[in-house]
mmCIF file of the C-alpha atoms, coordinates in Angstrom:
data_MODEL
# 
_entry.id   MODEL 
# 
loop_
_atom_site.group_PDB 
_atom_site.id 
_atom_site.type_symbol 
_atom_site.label_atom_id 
_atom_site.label_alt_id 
_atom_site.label_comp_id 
_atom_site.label_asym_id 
_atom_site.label_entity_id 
_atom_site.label_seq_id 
_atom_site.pdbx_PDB_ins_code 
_atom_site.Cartn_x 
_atom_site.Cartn_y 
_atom_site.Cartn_z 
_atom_site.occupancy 
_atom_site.B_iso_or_equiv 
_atom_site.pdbx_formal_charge 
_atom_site.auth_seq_id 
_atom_site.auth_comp_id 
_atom_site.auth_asym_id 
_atom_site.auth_atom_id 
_atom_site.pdbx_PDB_model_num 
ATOM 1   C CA . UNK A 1 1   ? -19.290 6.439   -8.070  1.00 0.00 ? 1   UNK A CA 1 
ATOM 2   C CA . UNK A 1 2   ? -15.917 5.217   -6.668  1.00 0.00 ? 2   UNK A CA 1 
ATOM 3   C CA . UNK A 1 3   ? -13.077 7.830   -5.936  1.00 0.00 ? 3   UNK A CA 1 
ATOM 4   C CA . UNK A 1 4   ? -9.769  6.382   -5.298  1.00 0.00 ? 4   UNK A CA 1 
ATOM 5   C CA . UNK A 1 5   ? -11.783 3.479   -3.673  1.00 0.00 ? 5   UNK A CA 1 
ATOM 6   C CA . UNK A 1 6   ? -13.864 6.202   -1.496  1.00 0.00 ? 6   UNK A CA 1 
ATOM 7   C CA . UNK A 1 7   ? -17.735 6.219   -2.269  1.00 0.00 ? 7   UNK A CA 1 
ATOM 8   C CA . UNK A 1 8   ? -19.180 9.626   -2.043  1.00 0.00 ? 8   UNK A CA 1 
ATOM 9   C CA . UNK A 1 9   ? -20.911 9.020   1.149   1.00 0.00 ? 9   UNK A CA 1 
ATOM 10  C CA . UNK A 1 10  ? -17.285 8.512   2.280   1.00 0.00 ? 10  UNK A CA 1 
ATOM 11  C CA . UNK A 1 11  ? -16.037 11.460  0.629   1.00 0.00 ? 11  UNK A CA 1 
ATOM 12  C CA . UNK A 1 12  ? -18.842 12.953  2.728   1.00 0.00 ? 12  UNK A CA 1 
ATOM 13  C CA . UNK A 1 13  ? -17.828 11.906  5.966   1.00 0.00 ? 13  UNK A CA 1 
ATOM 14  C CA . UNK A 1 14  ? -14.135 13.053  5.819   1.00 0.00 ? 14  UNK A CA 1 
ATOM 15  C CA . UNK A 1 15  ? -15.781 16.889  4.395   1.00 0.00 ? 15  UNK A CA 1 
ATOM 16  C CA . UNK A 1 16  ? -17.758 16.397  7.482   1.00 0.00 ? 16  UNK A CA 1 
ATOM 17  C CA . UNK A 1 17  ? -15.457 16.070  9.643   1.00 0.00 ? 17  UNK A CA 1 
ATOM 18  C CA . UNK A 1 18  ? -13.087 19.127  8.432   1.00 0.00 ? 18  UNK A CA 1 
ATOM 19  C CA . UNK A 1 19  ? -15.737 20.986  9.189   1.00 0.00 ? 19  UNK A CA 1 
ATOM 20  C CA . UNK A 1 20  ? -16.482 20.191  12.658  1.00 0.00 ? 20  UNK A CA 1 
ATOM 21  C CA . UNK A 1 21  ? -12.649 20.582  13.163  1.00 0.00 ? 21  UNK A CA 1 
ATOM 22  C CA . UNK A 1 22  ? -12.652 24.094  12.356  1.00 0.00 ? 22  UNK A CA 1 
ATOM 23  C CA . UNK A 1 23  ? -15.581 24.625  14.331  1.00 0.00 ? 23  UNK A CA 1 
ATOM 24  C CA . UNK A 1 24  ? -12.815 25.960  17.808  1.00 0.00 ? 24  UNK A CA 1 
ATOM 25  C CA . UNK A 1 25  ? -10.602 27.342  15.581  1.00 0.00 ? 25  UNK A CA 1 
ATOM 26  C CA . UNK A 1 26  ? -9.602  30.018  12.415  1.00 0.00 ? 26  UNK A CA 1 
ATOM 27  C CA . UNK A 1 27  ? -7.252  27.371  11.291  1.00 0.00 ? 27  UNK A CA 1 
ATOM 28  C CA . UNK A 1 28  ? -8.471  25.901  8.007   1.00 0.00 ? 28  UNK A CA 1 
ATOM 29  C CA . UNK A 1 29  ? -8.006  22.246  6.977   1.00 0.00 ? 29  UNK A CA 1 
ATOM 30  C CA . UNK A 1 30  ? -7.587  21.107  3.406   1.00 0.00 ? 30  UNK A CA 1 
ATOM 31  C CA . UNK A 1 31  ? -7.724  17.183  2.602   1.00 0.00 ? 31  UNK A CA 1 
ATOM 32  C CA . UNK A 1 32  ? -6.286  16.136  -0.811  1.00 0.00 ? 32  UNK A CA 1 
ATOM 33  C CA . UNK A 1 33  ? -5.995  13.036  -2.632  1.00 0.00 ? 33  UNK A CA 1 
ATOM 34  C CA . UNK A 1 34  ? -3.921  11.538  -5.569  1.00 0.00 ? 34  UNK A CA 1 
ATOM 35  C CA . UNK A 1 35  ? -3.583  8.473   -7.040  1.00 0.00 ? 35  UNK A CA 1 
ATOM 36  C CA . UNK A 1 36  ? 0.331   8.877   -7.751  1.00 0.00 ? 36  UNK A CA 1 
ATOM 37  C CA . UNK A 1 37  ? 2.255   12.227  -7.379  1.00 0.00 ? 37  UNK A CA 1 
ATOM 38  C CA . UNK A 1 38  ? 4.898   10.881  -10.344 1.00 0.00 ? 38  UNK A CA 1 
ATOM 39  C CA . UNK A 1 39  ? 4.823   8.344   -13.130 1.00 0.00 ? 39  UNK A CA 1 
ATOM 40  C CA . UNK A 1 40  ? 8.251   6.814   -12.382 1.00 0.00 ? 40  UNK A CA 1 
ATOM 41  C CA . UNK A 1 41  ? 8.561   5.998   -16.018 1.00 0.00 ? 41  UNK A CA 1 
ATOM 42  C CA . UNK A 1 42  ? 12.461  6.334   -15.858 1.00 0.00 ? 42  UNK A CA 1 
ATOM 43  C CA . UNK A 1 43  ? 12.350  3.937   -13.319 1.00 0.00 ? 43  UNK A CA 1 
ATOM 44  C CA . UNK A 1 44  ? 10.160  0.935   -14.739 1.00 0.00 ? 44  UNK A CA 1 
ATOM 45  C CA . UNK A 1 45  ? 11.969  1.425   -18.054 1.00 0.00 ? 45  UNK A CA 1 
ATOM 46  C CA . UNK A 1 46  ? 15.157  0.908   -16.450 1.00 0.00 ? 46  UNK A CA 1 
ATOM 47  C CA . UNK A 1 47  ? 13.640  -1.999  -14.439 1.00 0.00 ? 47  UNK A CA 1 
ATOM 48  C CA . UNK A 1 48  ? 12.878  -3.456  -17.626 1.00 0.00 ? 48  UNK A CA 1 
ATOM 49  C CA . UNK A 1 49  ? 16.141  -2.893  -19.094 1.00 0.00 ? 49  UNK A CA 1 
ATOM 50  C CA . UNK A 1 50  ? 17.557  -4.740  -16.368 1.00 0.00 ? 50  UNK A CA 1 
ATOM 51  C CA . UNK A 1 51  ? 15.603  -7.817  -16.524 1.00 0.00 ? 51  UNK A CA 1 
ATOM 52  C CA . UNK A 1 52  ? 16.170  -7.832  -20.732 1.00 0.00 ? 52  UNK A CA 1 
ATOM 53  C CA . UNK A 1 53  ? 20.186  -7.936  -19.859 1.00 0.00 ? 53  UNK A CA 1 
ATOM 54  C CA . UNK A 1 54  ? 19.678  -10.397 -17.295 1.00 0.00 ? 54  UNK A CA 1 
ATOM 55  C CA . UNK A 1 55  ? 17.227  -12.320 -19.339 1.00 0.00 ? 55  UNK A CA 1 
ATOM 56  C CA . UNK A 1 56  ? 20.480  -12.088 -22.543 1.00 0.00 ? 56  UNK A CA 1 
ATOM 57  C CA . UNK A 1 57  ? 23.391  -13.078 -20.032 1.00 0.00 ? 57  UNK A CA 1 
ATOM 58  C CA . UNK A 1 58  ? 20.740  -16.192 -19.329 1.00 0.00 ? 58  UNK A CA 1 
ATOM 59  C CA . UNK A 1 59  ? 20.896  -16.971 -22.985 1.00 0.00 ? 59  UNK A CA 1 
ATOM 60  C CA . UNK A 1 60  ? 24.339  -16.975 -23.768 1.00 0.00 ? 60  UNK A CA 1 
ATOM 61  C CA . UNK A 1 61  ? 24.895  -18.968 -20.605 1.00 0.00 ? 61  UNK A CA 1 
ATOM 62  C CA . UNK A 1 62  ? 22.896  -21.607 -21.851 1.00 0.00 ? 62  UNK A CA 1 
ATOM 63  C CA . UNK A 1 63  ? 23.360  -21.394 -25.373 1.00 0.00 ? 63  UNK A CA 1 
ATOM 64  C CA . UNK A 1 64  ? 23.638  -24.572 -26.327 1.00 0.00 ? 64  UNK A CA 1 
ATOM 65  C CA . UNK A 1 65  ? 20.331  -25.307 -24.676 1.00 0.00 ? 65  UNK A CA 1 
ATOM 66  C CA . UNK A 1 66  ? 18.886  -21.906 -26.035 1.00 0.00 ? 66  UNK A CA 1 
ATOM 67  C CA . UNK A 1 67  ? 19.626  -23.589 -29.680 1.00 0.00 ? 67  UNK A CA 1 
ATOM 68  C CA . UNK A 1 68  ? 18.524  -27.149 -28.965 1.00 0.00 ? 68  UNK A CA 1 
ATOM 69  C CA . UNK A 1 69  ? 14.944  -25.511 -28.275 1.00 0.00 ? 69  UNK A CA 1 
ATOM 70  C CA . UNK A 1 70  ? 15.083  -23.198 -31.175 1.00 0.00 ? 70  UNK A CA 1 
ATOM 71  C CA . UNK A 1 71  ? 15.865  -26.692 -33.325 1.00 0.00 ? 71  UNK A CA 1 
ATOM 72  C CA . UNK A 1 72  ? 12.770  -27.978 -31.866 1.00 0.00 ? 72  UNK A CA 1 
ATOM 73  C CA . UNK A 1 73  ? 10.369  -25.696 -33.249 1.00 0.00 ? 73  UNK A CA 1 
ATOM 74  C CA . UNK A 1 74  ? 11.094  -26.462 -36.572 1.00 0.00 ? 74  UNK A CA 1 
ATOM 75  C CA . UNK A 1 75  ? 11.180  -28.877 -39.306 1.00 0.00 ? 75  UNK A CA 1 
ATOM 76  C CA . UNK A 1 76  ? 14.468  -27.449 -41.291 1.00 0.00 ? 76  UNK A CA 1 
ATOM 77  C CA . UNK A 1 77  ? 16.672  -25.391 -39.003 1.00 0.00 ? 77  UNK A CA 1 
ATOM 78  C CA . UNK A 1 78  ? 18.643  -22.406 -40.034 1.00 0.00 ? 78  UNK A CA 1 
ATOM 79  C CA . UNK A 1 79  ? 21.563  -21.277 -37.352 1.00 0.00 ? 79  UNK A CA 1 
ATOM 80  C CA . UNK A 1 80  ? 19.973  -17.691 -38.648 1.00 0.00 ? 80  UNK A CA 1 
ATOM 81  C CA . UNK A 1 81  ? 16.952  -18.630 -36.086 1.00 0.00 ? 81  UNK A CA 1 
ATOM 82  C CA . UNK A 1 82  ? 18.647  -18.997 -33.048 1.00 0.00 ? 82  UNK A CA 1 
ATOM 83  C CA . UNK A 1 83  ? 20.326  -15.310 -33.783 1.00 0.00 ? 83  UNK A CA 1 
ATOM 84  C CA . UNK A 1 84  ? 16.760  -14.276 -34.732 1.00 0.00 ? 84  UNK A CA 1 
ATOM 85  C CA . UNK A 1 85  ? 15.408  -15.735 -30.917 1.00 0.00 ? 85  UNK A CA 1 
ATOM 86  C CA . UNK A 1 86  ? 18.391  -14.313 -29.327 1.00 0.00 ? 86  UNK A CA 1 
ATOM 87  C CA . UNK A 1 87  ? 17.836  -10.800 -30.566 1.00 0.00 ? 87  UNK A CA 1 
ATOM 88  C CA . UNK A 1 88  ? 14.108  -10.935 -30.568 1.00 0.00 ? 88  UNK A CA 1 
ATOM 89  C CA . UNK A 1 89  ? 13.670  -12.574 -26.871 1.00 0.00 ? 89  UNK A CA 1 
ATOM 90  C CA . UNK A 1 90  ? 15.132  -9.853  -24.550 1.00 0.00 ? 90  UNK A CA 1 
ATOM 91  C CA . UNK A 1 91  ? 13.317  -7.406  -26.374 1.00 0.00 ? 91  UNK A CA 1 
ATOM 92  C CA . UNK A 1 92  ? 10.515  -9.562  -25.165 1.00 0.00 ? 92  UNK A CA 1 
ATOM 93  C CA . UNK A 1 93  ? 11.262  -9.386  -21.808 1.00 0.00 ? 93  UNK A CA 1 
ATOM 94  C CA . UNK A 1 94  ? 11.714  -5.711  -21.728 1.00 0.00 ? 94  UNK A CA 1 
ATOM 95  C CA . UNK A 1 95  ? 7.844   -5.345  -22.534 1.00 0.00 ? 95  UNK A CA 1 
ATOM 96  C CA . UNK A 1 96  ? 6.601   -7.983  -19.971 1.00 0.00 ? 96  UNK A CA 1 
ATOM 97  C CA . UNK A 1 97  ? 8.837   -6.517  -17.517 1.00 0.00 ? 97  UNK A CA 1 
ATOM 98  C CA . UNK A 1 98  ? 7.973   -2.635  -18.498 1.00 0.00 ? 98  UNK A CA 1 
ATOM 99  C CA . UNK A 1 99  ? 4.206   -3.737  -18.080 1.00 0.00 ? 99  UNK A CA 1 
ATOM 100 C CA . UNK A 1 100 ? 4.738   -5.486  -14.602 1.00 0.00 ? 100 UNK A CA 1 
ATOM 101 C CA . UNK A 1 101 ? 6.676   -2.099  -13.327 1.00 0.00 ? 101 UNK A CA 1 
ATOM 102 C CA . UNK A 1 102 ? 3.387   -0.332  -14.333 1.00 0.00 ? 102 UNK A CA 1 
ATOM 103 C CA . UNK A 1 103 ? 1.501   -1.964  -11.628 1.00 0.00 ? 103 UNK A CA 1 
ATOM 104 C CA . UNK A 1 104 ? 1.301   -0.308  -8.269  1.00 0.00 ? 104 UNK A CA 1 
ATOM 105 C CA . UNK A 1 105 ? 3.097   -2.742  -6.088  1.00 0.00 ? 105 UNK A CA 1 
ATOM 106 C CA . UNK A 1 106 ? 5.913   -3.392  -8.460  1.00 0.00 ? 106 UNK A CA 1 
ATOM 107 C CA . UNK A 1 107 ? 6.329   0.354   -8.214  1.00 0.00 ? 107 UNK A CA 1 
ATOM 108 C CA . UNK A 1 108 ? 6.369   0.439   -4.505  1.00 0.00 ? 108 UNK A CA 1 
ATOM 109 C CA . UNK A 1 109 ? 9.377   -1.880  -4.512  1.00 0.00 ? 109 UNK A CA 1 
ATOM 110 C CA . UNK A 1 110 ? 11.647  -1.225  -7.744  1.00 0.00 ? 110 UNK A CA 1 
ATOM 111 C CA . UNK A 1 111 ? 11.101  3.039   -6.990  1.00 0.00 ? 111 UNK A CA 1 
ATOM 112 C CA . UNK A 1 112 ? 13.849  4.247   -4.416  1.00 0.00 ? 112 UNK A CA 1 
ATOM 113 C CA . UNK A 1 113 ? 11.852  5.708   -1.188  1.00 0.00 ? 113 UNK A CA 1 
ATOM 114 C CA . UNK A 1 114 ? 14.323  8.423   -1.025  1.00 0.00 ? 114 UNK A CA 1 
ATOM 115 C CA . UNK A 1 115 ? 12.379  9.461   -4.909  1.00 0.00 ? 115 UNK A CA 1 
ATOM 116 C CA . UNK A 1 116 ? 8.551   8.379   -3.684  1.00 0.00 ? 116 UNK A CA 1 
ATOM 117 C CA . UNK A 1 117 ? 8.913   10.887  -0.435  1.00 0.00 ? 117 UNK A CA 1 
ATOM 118 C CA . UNK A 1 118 ? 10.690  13.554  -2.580  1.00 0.00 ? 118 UNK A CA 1 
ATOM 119 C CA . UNK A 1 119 ? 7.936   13.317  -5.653  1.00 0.00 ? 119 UNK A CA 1 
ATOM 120 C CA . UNK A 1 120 ? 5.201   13.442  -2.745  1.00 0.00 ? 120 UNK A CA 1 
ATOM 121 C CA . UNK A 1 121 ? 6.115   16.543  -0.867  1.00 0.00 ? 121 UNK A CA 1 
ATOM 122 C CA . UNK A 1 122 ? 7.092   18.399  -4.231  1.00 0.00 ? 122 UNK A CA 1 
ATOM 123 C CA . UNK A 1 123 ? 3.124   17.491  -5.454  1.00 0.00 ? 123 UNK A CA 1 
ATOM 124 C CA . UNK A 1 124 ? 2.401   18.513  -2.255  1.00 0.00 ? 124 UNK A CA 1 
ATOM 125 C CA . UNK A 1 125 ? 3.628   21.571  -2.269  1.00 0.00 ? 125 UNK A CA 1 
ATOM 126 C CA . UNK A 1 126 ? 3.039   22.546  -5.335  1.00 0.00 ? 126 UNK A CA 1 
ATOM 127 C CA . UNK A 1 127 ? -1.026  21.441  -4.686  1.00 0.00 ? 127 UNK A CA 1 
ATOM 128 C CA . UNK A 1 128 ? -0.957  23.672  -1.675  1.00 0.00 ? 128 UNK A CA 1 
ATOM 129 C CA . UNK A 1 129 ? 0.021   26.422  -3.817  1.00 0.00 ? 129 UNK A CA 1 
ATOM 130 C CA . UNK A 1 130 ? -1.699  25.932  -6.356  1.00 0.00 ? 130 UNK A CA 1 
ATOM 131 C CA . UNK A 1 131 ? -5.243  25.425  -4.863  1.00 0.00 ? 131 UNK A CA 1 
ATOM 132 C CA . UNK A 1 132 ? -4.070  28.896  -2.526  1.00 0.00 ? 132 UNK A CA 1 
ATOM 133 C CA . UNK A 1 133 ? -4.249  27.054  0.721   1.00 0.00 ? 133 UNK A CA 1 
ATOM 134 C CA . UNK A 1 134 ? -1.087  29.509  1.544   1.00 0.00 ? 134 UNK A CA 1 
ATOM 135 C CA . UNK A 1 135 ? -3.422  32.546  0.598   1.00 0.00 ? 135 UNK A CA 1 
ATOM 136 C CA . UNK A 1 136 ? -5.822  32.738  3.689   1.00 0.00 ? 136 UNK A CA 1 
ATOM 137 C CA . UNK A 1 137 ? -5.964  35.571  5.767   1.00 0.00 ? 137 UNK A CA 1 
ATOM 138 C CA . UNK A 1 138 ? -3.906  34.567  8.679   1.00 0.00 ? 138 UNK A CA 1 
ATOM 139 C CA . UNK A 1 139 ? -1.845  31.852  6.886   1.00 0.00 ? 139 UNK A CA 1 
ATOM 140 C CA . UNK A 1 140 ? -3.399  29.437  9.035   1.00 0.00 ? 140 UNK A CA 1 
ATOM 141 C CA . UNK A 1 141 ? -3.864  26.958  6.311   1.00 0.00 ? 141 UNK A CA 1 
ATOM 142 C CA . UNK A 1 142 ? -3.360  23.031  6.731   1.00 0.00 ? 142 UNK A CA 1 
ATOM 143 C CA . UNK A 1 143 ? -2.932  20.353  3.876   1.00 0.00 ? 143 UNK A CA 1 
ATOM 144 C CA . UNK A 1 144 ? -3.521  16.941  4.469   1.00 0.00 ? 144 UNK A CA 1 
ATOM 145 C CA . UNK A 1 145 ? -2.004  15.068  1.186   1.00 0.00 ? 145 UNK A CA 1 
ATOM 146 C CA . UNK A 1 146 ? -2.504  11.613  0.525   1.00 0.00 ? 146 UNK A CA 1 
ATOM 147 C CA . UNK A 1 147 ? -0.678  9.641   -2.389  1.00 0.00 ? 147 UNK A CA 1 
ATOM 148 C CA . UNK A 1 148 ? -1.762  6.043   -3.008  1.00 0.00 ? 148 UNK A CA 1 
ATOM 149 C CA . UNK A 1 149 ? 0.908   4.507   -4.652  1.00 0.00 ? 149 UNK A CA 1 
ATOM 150 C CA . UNK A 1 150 ? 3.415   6.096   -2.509  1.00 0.00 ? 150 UNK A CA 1 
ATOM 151 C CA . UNK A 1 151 ? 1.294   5.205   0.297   1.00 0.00 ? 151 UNK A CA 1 
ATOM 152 C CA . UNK A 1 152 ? 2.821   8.330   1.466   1.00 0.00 ? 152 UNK A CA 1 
ATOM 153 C CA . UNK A 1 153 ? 1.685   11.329  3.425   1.00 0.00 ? 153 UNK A CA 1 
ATOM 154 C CA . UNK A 1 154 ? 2.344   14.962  3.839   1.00 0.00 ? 154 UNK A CA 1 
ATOM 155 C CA . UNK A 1 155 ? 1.047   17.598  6.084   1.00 0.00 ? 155 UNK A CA 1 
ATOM 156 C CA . UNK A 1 156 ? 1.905   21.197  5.348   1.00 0.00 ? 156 UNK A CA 1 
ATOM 157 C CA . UNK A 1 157 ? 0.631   23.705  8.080   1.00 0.00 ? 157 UNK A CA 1 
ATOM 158 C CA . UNK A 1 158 ? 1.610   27.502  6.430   1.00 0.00 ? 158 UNK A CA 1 
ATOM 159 C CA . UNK A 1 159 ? 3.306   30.222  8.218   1.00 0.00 ? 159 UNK A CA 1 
ATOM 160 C CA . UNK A 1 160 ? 1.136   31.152  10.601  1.00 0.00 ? 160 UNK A CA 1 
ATOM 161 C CA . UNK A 1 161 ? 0.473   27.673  12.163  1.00 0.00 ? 161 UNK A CA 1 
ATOM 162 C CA . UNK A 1 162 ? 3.966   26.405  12.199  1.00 0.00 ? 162 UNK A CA 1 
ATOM 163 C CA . UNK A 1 163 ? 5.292   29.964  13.780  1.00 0.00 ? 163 UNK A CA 1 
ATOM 164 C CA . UNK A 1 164 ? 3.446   28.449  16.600  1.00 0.00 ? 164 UNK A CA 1 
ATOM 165 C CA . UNK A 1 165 ? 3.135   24.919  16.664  1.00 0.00 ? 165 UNK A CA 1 
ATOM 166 C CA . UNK A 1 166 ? 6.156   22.751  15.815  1.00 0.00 ? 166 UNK A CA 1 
ATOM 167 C CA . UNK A 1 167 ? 6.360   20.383  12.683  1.00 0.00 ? 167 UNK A CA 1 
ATOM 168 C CA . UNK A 1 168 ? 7.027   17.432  15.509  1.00 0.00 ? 168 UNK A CA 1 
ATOM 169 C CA . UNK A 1 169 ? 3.188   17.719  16.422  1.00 0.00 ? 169 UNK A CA 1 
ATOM 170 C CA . UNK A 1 170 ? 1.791   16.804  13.305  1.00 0.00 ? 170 UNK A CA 1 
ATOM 171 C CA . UNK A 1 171 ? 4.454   13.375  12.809  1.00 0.00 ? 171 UNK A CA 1 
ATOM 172 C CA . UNK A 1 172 ? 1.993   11.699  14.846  1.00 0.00 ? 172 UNK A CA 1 
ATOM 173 C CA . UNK A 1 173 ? -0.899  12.210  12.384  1.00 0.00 ? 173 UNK A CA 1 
ATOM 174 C CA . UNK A 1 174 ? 1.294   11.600  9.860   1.00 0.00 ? 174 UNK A CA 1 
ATOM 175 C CA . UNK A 1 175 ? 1.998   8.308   11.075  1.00 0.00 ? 175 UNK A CA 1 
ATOM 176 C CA . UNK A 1 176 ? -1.473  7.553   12.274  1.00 0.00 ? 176 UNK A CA 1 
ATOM 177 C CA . UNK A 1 177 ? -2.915  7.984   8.353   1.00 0.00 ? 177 UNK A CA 1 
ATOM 178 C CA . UNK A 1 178 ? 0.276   6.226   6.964   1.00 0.00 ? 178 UNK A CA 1 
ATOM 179 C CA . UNK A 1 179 ? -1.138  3.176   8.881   1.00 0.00 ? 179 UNK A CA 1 
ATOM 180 C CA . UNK A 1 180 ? -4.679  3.313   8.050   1.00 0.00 ? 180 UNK A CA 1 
ATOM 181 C CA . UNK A 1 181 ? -3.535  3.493   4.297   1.00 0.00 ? 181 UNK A CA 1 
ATOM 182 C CA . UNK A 1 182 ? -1.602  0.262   4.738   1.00 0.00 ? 182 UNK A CA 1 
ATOM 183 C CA . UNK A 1 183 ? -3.913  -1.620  7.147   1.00 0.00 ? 183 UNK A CA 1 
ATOM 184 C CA . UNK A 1 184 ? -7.253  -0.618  4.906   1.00 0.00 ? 184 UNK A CA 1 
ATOM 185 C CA . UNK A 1 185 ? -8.668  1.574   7.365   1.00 0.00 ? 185 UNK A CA 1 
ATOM 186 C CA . UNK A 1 186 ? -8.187  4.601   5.605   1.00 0.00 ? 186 UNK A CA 1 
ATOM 187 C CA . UNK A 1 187 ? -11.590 6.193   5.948   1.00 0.00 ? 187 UNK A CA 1 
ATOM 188 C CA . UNK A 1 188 ? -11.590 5.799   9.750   1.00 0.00 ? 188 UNK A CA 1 
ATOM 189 C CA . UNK A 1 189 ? -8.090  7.026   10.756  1.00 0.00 ? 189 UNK A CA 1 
ATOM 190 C CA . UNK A 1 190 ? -7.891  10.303  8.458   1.00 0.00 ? 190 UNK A CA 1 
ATOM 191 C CA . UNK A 1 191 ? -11.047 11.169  10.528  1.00 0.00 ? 191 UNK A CA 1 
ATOM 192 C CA . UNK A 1 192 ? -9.713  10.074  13.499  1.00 0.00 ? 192 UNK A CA 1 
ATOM 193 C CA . UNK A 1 193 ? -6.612  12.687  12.377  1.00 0.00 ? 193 UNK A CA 1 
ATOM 194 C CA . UNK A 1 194 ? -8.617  15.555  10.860  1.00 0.00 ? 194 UNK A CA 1 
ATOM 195 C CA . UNK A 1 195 ? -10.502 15.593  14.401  1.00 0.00 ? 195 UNK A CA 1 
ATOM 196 C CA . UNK A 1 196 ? -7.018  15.560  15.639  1.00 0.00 ? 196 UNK A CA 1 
ATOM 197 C CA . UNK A 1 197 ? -5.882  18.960  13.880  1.00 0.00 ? 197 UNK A CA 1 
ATOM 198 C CA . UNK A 1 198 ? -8.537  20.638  15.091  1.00 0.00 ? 198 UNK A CA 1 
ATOM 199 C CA . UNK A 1 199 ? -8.299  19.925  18.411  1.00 0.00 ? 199 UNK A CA 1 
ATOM 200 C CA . UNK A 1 200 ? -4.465  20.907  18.062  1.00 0.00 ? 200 UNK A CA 1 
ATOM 201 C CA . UNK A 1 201 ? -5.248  24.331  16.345  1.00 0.00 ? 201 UNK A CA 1 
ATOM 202 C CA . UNK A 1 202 ? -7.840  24.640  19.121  1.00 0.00 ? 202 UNK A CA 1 
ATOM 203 C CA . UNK A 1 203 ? -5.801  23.934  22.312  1.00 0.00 ? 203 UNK A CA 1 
ATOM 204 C CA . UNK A 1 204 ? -5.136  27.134  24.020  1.00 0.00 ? 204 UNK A CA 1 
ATOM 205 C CA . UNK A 1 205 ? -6.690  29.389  21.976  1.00 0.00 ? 205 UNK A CA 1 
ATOM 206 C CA . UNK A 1 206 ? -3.474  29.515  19.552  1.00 0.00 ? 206 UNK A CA 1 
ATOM 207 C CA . UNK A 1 207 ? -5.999  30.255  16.339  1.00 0.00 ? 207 UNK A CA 1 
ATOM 208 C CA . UNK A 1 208 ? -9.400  31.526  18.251  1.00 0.00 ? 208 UNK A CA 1 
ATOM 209 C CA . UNK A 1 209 ? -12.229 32.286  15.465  1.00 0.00 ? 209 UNK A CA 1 
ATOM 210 C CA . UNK A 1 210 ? -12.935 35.733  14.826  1.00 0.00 ? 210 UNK A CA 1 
ATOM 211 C CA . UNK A 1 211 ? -15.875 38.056  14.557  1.00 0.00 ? 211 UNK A CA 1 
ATOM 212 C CA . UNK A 1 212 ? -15.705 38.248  11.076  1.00 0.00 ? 212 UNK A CA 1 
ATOM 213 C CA . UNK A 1 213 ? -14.291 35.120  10.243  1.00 0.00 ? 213 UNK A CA 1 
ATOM 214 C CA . UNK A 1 214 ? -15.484 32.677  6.893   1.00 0.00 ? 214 UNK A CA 1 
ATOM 215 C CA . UNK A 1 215 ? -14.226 29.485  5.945   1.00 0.00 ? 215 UNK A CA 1 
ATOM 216 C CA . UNK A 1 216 ? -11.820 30.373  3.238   1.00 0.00 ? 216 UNK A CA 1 
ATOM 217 C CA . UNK A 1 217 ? -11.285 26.964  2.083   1.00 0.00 ? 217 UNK A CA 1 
ATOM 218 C CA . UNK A 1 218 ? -13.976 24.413  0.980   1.00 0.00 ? 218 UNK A CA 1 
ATOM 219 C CA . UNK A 1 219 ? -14.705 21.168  3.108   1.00 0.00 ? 219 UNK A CA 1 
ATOM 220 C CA . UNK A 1 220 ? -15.103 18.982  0.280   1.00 0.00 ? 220 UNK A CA 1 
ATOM 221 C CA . UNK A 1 221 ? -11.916 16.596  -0.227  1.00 0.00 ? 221 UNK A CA 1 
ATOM 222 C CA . UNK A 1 222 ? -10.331 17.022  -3.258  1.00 0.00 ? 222 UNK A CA 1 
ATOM 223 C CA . UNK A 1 223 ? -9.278  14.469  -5.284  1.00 0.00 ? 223 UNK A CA 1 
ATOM 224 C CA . UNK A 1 224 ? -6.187  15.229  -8.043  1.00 0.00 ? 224 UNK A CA 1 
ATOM 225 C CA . UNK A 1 225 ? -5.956  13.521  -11.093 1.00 0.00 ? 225 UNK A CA 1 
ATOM 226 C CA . UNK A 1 226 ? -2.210  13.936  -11.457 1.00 0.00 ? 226 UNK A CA 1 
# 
């Protein structure tokens, strides 16, 4: 079984990896997927509103040819066909368009990035509430979030990690997992960066493990279906 183009095996090496990060450290490290963190429906309607008006204004430019070509489709002509294909052929092009926009790339380029990196860290956050990743004992809680579309990633580190480590050391894992998403090498650079975290939560002795403590969070990545 596939999972957002990750095999379970895959799956498995990522979980595997969280846990040997936390092995130094209290911190705890949650890895989340989703396919999109918005539908952007506003957006690939209006996308395909666009291209109807465009495709009109093309029309009436060439009207004349617009009519010769209606003429040619039939053996008696009526002037009430070329209003019929005037009204009938935007509305056309609104549904090819609207269809197109629903593809991933399209979305990439007709969705603003200022909206794709807001709709990502509100999913975010809301995930890392949700799934109580801000509930563990220390606040020492990490979320790794991954949105495909968006090819966008956030990392939230709660209270009690960012009290102590700035948000600047975590821009380069950011980065490092934006790349693999783009490049294909996914898989290999979030493990690279989950190895990363916990060598950053480990580094002197910032979140030492405890006597008593328990992984609060489960390894396993999860994957969101909206």
């Amino acid at each position: 079984m596939k999972s957002l183009n990750f095999t379970d095996s895959e799956l498995k090496k990522i979980g595997a990896a969280v846990k040997e990060a936390e092995k130094e450290t209290s911190g705890e490290i949650k890895v989340a997927f989703i396919r999109e963190s918005y539908d952007y429906a506003k957006y690939e309607l209006f996308f395909a509103l666009i291209a109807g008006f465009i495709s009109l204004g093309i029309l009436i430019l060439f009207q004349s040819k617009a009519e010769v070509f209606v003429q040619s489709m039939f053996w008696e002509y009526s002037p009430a066909y070329t209003a019929i294909f005037f009204g009938i052929f935007p509305f056309f092009i609104i549904t090819i368009f609207y269809l197109l926009a629903n593809l991933s790339f399209v979305d990439r380029i007709i969705v603003p990035a200022s909206v794709k990196n807001r709709k990502v860290h509100e999913r975010a956050v809301r995930y890392f509430t949700e799934s109580g990743i801000f509930n563990t004992r220390d606040r020492t809680g990490i979320l790794i979030f991954l949105s495909f579309l968006e090819r966008r990633v956030e990392l939230i580190a709660d209270k009690g990690i960012s009290s102590k480590i700035p948000q600047e050391r975590w821009e380069g894992i950011v980065s490092h997992i934006t790349l693999g998403i783009r490049t294909g090498k996914t898989l290999e650079h979030l493990v690279d960066s989950v190895k990363e975290c916990g060598v950053i939560l480990a580094e002197a002795d910032k979140f030492p493990i405890k006597p008593d403590d328990e992984n609060e969070l489960d390894d396993d990545v999860s994957v969101l279906e909206s």
